[in-house]
Each structure stands twice: as C-alpha cells, then as structure tokens.
N, C-alpha and C positions, 0 to 999 in steps of 0.2 A: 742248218741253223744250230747252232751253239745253245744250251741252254744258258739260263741266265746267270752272269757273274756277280752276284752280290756281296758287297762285305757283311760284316759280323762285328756287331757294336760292342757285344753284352758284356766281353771281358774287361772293358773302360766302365761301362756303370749298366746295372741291369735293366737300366728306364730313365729317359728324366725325371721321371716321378720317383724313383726309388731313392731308399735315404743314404746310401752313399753318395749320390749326388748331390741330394739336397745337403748334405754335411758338408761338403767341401765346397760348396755355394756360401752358404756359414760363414765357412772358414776364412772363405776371402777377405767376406764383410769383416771378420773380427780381427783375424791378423791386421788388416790394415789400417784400421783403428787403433790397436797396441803401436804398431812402428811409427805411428803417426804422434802419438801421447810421445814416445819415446824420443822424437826429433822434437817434439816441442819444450821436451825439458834441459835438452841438450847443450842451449846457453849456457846453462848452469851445472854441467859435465865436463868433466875431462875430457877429449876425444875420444882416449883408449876404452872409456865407460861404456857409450855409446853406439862406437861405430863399426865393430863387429858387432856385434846383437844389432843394429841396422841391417847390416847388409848378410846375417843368416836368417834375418827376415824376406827381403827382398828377393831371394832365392827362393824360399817356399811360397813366398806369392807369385814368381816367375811358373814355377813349377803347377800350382794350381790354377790360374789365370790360363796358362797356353792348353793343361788338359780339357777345361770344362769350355773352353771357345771352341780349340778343335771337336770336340765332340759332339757339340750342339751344330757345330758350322756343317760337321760331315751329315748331319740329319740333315740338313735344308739342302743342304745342293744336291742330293739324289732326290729330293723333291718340293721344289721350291711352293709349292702352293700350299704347302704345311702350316697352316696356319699356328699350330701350336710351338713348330718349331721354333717361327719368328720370334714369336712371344718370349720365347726364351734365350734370343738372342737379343732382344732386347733391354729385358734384366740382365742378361750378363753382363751388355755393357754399362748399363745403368751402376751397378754393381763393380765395375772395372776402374769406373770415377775415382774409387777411393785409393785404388794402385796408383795411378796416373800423380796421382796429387802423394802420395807416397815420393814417388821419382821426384816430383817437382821439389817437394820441401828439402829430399835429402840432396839434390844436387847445388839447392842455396845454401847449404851449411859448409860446403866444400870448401869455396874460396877463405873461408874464413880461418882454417888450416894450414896455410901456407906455409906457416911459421916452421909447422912439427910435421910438415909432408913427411919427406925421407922417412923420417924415424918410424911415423905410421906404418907406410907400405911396407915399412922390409919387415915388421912382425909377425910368426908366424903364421897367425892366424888370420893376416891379411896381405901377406905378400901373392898368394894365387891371383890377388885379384887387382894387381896393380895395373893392369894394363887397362881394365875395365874403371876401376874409379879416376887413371886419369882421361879417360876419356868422358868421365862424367864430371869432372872437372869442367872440364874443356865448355860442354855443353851446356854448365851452369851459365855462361856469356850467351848465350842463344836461348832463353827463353825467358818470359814475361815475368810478372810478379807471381806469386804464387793465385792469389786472388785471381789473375786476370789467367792463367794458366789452366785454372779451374773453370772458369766461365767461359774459358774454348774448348775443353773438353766435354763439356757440356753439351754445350752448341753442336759440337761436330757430333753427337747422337742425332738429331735431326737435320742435319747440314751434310758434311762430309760424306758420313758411312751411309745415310739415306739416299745419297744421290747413287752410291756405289751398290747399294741393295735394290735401287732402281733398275740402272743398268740390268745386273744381275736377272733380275727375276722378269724382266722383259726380254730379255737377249734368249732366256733359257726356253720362252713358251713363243715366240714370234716366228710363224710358219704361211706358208703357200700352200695354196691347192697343187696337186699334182695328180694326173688322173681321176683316178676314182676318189684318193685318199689326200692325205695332206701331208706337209715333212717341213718338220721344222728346220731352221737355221743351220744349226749343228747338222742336220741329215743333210742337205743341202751342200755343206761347206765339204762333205764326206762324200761325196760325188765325183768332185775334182781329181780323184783317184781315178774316176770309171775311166775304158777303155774306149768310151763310142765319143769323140768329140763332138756328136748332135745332144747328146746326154750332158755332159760336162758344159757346153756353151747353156744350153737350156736351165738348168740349176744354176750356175755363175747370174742369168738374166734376173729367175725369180728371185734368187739369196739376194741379189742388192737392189729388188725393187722391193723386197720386204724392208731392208733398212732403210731405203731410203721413204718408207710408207709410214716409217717409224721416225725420222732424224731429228724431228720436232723435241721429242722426247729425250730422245739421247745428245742434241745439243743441248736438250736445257740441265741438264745433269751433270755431263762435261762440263759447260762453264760454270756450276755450282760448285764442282770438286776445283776444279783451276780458280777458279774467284775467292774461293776458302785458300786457299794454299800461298798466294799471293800477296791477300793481306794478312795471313798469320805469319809467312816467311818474313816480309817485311818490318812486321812487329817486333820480331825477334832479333833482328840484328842480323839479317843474312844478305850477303850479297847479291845472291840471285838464288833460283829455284836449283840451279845443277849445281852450284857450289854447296849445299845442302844435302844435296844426292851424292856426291861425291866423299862426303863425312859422314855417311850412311852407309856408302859401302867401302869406307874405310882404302882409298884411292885416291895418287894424287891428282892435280892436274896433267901433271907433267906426261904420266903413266896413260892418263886418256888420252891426252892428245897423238900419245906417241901408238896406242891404239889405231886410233881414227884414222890417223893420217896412210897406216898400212892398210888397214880398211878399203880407204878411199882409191890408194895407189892399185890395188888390186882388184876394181872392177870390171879393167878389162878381160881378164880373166876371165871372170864370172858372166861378160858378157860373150865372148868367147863359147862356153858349157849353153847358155842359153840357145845361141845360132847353132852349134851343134845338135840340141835336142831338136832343134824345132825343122832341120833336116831328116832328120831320123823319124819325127814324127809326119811328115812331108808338108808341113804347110811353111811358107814362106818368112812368116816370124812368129814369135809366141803368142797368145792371147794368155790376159790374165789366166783363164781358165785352163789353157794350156799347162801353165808351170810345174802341175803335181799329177799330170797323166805319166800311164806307166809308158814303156817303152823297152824295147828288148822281144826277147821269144814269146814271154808271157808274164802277167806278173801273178807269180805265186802268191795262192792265196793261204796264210798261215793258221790252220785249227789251233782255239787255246791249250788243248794238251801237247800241242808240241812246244808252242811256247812255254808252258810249265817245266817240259824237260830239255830245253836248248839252253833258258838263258841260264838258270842255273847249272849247267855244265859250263860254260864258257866263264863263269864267274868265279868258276874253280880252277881255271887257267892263272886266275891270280893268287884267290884263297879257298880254301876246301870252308872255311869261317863262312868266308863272303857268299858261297854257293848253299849252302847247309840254312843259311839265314833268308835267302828267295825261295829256297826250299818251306821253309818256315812259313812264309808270307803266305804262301800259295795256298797250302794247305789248312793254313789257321783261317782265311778267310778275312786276309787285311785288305784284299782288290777288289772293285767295286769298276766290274768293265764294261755292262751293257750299257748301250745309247738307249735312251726310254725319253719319252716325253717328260716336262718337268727336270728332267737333269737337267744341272749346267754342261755347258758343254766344255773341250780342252782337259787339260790332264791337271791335275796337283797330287803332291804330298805331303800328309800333316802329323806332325810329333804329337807323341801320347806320352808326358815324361812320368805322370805317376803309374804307369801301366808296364814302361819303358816299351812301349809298343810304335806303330805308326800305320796309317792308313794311308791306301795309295787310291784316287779317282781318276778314272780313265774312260775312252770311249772305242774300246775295241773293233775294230770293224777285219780283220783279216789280215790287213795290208802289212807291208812290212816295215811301214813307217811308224803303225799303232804298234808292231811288237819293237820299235827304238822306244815307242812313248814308253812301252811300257820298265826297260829297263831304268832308263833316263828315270824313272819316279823311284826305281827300287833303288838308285843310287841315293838319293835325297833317302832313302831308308837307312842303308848301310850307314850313310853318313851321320845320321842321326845315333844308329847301334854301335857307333864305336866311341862315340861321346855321354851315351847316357849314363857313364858313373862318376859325369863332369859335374859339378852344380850349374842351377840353373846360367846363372849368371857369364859362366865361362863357356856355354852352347851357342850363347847368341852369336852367327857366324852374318855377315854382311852375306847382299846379294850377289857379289864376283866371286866370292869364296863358296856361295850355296851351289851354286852352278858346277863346279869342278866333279864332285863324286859322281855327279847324273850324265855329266857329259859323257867320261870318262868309262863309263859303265853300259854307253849307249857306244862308245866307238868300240871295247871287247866286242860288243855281240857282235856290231856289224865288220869289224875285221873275222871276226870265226866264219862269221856265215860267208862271206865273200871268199876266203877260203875253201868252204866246204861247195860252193855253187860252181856247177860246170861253164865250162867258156862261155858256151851259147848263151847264158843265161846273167852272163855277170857285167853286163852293157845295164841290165835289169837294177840288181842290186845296187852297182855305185851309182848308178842314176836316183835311187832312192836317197843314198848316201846324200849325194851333191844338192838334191831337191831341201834337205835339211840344212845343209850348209852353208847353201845361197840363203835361205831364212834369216839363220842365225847374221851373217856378212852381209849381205843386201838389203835386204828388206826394214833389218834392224838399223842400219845404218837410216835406211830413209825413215823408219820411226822417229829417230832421235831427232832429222832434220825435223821433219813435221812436230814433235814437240817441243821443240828449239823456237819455231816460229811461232807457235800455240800460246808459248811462255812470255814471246816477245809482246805477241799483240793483245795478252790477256789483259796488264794491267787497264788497259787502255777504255775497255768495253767488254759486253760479249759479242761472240763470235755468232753470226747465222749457221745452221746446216750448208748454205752453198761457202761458204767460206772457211768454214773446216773440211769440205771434199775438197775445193781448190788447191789447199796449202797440203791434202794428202796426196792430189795428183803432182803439184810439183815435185813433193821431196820423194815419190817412186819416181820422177823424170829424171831426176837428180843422181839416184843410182842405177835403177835397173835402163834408162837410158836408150837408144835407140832399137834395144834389144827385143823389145816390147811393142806391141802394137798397141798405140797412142789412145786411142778409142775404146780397146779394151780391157781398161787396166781397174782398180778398185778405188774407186774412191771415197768410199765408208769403213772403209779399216779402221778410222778414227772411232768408229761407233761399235764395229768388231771387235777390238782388243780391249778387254779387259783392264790393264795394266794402266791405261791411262783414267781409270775412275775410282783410283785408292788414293783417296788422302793424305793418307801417309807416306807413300813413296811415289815419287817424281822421275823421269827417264828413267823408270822400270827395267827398259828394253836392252842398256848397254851393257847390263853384267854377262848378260847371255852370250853377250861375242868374247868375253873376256873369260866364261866360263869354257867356251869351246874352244878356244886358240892355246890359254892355261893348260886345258885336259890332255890337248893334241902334243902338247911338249911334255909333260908327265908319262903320255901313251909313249911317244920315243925312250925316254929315260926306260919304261917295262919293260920292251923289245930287248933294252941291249942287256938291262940286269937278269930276267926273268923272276922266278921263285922270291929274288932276293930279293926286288921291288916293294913287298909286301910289310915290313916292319916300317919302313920307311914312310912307304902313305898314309898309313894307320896314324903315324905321327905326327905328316902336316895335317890330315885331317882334325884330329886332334888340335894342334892349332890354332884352327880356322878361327876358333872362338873368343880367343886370347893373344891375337898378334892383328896389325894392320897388313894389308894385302901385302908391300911388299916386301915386311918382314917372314911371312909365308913364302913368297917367290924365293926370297935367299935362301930359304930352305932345302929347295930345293936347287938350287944354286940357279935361279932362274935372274934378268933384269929386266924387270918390266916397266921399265923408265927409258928402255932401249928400245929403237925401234925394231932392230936386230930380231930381239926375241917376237914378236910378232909376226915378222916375217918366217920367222920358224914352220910357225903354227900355219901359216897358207900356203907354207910350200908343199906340206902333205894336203891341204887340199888339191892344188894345183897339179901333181901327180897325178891324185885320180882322175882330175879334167884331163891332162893326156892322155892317160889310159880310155875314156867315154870316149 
C-alpha cells in the first residue's frame, strides 16, 4: 500500500477563510462593477477611451474568476460531502454573475464598432487580442439581451450547474456491498483492470446495478442540463447544440466530418484488436467487462516513486524544462492520487493563474494506464506553464486544442516505456496502449452518436432512464459492433460520464479523438526532428489561445480539413494493432 498522495493547497490561499482569499473574492465583486460603470458610459466615448481599460479589465477578472473557482472546486471534489466547501462554491458563483454580465454588456458594444474595427485592433495596445475580440464579435449574434442573459445566468445557479453538482456528488459516494465492506463506483470501475474475469464480470454486475438503482436521479438531471441547453441554444440563435460546440472549440464542420468519417472508416480495425484480445484472453468475444483486463506475462504493477522518477525522465527526451517542471509538481505536492471515499472519481487538471501553479486529481491505482492518467494531466500542466505570462484572455485554449499537450505527453511515456519493456512483456504494454485508444476512437465515436440522438430527441420531451440506456446501447452497437457481446455491454454510461452534465459544453467527447490523432502527428513530426522539436511546440502551444484550430494545424504544417491527415494519426495506431 502506497501511502497517501495528497495535494497541498496553501500556496493558492492559506484557507478560505483567510484574507487573501477573501480579498480577491472582493476583488471580483468590485472590478466588475467598475468595467461594468465603464461600458455603461461608453456611448458617450470614443472607443479608444474605453475599450482597452475594458478588456485589461477582463483579463484580471479572467485571472481571478478561474483561481478562486479552481480552488474552492479542488476542495470539493477530494471531498464532496464538505459542506462548507459547497457553500463557497456557491457564492463564488453567485459572485461570478457579475463577470458574466461583464462579457455580456461588452460583447453588445462590439457591433457597434464596425465603422473603426481595423484601426482598433491593429493598435498597440490591442492588436494581441484581435483574434480574441473577433471572436467576441462574432458571439455578440448568439446571445440574448443583456437583461434576459442575466436572468439565465442566474437560473443556471439552480438549473444547470445544480443538475451538474448533482450528478457529481451522487456519482462520487454511490457504492455496493462487497464482502465484508463496500466499494464505491469509482472502486468498482477500477476492477475492470483485475486479472480474475469472475472479479471483473462480478464488479461490471454490481457498478451497473448501482446506476441503474440510481438512473431516476441521474435521468432527471440529464434532461435538466440538455432541457437548459436546448432552450437557451435556441434562444440565442444557434442552429443546433453541435454547431455551438464546434465555435466552442473553435472547428469547422468540414474538419469534423472529415474526422468522423476516418473514425468511422477505421473500426474495422479496432474490431480487429478486440477479436485479438479476447483470443488471448481465451474467451470467445469480449464482455464489456472484458475491455480493460490485462493481458500478456503479467501486468506490472507500477509504485508511485517510480512514477515520480520515469515520467519525468521521459519528458526530458523532449525538454530538460518539461522534465524539471514534473519534477516540480511531484515534489511541491500539486497531485492529489488516492481513490478515498467522497472523491470524485476520473482524472482532471486545473490552472491556478495568480499562483501561476496548477493542480492535478487523479485516482492512482498501480496500473499502467493510472500512470498514462497521470502524465496525460501533467501535460494540461506543462500546457498551462508555457502560457502563464500570456494574459488572461490569450490562455483560453478550446477543448481540441486542450487535449494535444496531454495526449502528447501520455504517448512520450508510453513509447519510452514500450521501449524499455522486454518482448515477453510488451503484448502487455501496447495492449494498455490500444485499451486507451479504442476509448478515445470507439467508444468516443459512439458518445457522440448517443448524444447526437440525446440532442435530437431532447427538444421533444424527456427522456426515461430506459430510453437513454437504449440509445447508449445502440450507439456502442453502432461502433464497437459485433466485436462485443450483445448482452454484455454498458448501458449507463450516459449516467457514468460526467461530460454530458455540464451546461456549458455539449459533445464534450469529440475533442478527445482530435486531441489524440493531432498529438500522434506532432509525436511523428518529434521522431524525425528530435531536440529541435522543442521551440516549435512551445509555440503552437503558445497558440493554442489565439488562433482557431486550423490556424494551429498550419502550424504545424498539418490539414485538418483533410481526411488524409486523420488517417495519419490511425495509422500509428493501426501498427500497434499489428504488432498485438
């Protein structure tokens, strides 16, 4: 047993009680009340009076808005029954209103600039941020009046983010008996590793008779975030929920489809690695429960101090920077890896930008997939450490662009290691590998379907618990396909994942395929540069925050409007399916 991996708050604020926090709680309220006075006088200004002192405002409320959320969010989800936490996550948002409504008044002023655009953005003082106002331009056509913008942001404090804090805080404490003792969800879901298939099928049974003991609840939550989302998309002028997603994460149609459709084209493939495994493993086709058992001589089980000192060598394959700064992480006490009751469960990473720090949550269990999790969140670190002397405003990086540092940082270690592991033992490793990659490809693919149909059949009604397991078993029938045994497949995923109970973002699921197909053509581009690779990503990273995706992509000379370049990215998966 590992002793416990905790993080270590106190360098962000010594308490919520303490009065650096509470000053910067203040500060929120007050600044946004001055830029708010400030656009209200604005009629009666010149542009050039106004709208830099706008937007060096907007910056330091970016900046204090994402510390004091991340910080209060990192207390609740290592133990969501905190009651005092919540409390403070609900003045923050309470308190957040005035940002919101900030954004809202300064993107109605926008259009009314047309005249003296150009001249605007090329000036000094606001040409950094042309890419960023026009796209707040842009957006000024896609939402409400200010009045009625306010009074949905409102709402969604008891609407949206409640349905989303429901999920959450049921998903994190919803457990089964097991022997003597009991194991929540997350323990459950972390099984699916074990090597005894009467272990694995037996936790697969109770995990999804606990959701489904639950689904009452988690339907009625789902269709309270999709039923919000529906009728504020509509409100606003948007054509659908994924054409909103897609100016979200800054992508065209074109680029997704051309996505999708390599996706699609290459599930043989992947059903292919499936029939493979489940020879190997000797049963005659997978069970869900099957999918993430090991397979090989044995699967090594990884102590966190060799994870301390692997990834950060392997990250020095690219940057002695990059490796020095995991080094950093580890030891300051930014990782927070035991599974404990009351955690949520799954991995994130959150920016600390007054601190210029970041906090990684994870749930370690040995395996070799928790130490991918774990690099995959130090990348969303590095990413964040090579932009923190960007203003606020130039960090905000879309979801297909957040994906790229993590991915990319998850496929170093596991090429190193794959490398360093002996024959006998590396059927083990890229089976780990592939076990990720079918996720991200497969699995993801049939999220999308199933929230494709979610989205179709929302306006319409809500949805029952048996009609959202329906529509998840179709769209896993959809991909993972004959490869699967019928019977034993998931059909509460809709109620497992997370990603579909945020308000705010819709098809969650498909930057993740574009993060890992992106990373795998970047990872080629490493190979053939080495050393020299390093100035170069530092800069599309850099980027990420200030160009649309496939002005990023040219960057790196990539076209992600081509189907071509997709198929790139599965041909190196496709390799290793030969090679298993």
């Amino acid at each position: 047993m590992m002793d416990d991996i905790l993080w270590n708050l106190t360098s962000v604020y010594p308490s919520p009680e303490s009065e650096a926090y509470r000053a910067d709680k203040d500060e929120l309220v007050s600044l946004s009340a001055d830029v708010i006075a400030l656009l209200e006088q604005a009629v009666s200004l010149e542009a050039s009076a106004w709208l830099p002192k706008a937007v060096k405002g907007l910056n330091r409320l970016w900046d204090l808005s994402e510390n004091l959320i991340s910080y209060v969010y990192a207390i609740w989800t290592v133990d969501t029954s905190n009651e005092a936490a919540q409390v403070e996550i609900d003045d923050l948002e309470s308190r957040s209103l005035a940002v919101k409504d900030v954004v809202v008044r300064f993107r109605a002023l926008l259009p009314g600039l047309d005249d003296h655009w150009e001249t605007l953005t090329e000036r000094e003082d606001l040409a950094p941020y042309k890419f960023w106002l026009e796209e707040q331009r842009f957006l000024a056509g896609k939402q409400m009046s200010p009045a009625e913008e306010a009074l949905a942001a409102d709402l969604q404090r008891s609407g949206g983010d409640a349905w989303d804090r429901l999920h959450s805080k049921l998903s994190s404490v919803l457990s089964r008996p097991w022997d003597e003792d009991e194991k929540t969800v997350t323990q459950l879901r972390s099984m699916a590793y074990d090597p005894d298939r009467r272990v694995r099928k037996r936790a697969w049974e109770e995990e999804t008779d606990a959701w489904k003991g639950a689904e009452t609840s988690f339907a009625a939550a789902l269709n309270g975030v999709k039923g919000s989302s529906v009728t504020l998309d509509t409100r606003r002028g948007w054509g659908s929920t994924l054409e909103k997603s897609l100016v979200q994460n800054r992508l065209s149609r074109t680029a997704l489809d051309a996505m999708l459709g390599v996706m699609t084209e290459s599930l043989p493939i992947f059903r292919r690695y499936f029939r493979a495994k489940a020879k190997k493993l000797g049963v005659v086709k997978l069970a869900w429960y099957d999918l993430f058992a090991p397979v090989g001589s044995s699967e090594e089980k990884w102590s966190w101090e060799r994870v301390v000192d692997f990834i950060p060598a392997m990250f020095d394959t690219l940057s002695k920077d990059m490796g020095d700064f995991a080094r950093r992480a580890f030891t300051e006490g930014w990782i927070d890896a035991t599974p404990r009751n009351g955690k949520v469960g799954g991995a994130y990473c959150t920016n600390l930008p007054l601190v210029g720090e970041s906090r990684i949550l994870c749930n370690f269990d040995g395996s070799f997939d928790s130490v991918s999790t774990v690099a995959h969140e130090l990348g969303h670190a590095w990413h964040s450490e090579v932009m923190k002397d960007l203003p606020g405003l130039n960090r905000e990086y879309p979801m297909t662009l957040a994906e790229t540092a993590s991915i990319f940082s998850e496929t170093l270690v596991f090429r190193a290691a794959l490398s360093e592991t002996p024959d006998s033992s590396k059927p083990s490793i890229i089976d780990t590998y592939l076990m990720g990659a079918s996720q991200v490809i497969v699995d993801i693919l049939s999220r999308f379907h199933f929230e494709t149909a979610l989205m179709r059949c929302r306006p319409t009604g809500e949805l029952s618990p048996g009609e959202l397991t329906e529509m998840m078993l179709d769209a896993q029938n959809r991909t993972y396909g004959d490869a699967l045994e019928k019977e034993e497949r998931h059909g509460w995923m809709w109620a497992v994942k997370s990603h579909y109970y945020s308000p705010d973002l819709a098809f969650y699921n498909f930057p993740y395929a574009f993060g890992q197909l992106f990373a795998l053509g970047l990872y080629s581009i490493f190979r053939e540069e080495g050393a020299d690779f390093e100035d170069r990503y530092r800069e599309l990273l850099r980027l990420t925050g200030s160009a649309d995706a496939l002005t990023v992509a040219r960057s790196a000379d990539f076209n992600i409007e081509s189907p071509d370049f997709w198929r790139r990215g599965i041909a190196s998966i496709t390799e290793l399916i030969e090679d298993f």
